[in-house]
C-alpha positions in Angstrom: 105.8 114.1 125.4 106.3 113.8 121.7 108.9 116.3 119.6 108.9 116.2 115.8 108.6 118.8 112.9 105.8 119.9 110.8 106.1 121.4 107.4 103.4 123.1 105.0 105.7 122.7 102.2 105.4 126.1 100.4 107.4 127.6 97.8 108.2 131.1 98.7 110.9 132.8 96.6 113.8 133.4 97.9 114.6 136.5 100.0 118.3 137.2 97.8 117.5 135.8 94.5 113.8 135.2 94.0 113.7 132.6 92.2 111.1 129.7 93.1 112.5 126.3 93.3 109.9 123.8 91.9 107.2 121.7 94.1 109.0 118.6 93.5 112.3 119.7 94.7 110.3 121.1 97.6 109.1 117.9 98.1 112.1 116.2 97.7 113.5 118.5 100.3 110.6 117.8 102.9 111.9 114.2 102.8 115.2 114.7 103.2 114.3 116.4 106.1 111.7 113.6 107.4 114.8 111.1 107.0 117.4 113.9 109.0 114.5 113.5 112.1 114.2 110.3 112.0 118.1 109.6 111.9 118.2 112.0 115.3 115.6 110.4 117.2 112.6 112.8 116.4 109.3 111.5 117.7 106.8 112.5 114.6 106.9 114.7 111.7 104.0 116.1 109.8 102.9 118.3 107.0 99.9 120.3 107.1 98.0 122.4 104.7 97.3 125.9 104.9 93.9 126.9 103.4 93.1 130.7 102.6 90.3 132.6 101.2 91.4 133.4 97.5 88.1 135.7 96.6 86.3 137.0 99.8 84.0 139.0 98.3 81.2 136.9 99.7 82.7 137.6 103.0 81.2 141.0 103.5 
């Protein structure tokens, strides 16, 4: 068995403020966080993408 962490890397505002921190502090972020599981033993970390539909009117 394998434990790690997976990220999508979004930028959501934030729930108090609002404001939106940029995409690359984000990413800087996400590798801090690879580094942090690594240091502690973590087996794998990932980051995935999250596709939506932006127009589904053709989905009728």
């Amino acid at each position: 068995m394998e434990i790690g962490i997976t990220s999508f890397v979004e930028t959501k505002p934030d729930i108090q403020t609002g404001a939106v921190i940029s995409h690359a502090q984000r990413l800087r972020e996400v590798v801090e966080e690879i580094v942090l599981a690594d240091q502690v033993g973590l087996d794998a970390e990932a980051i995935g993408t999250l596709q939506s539909v932006l127009d589904c009117s053709a989905c009728h």
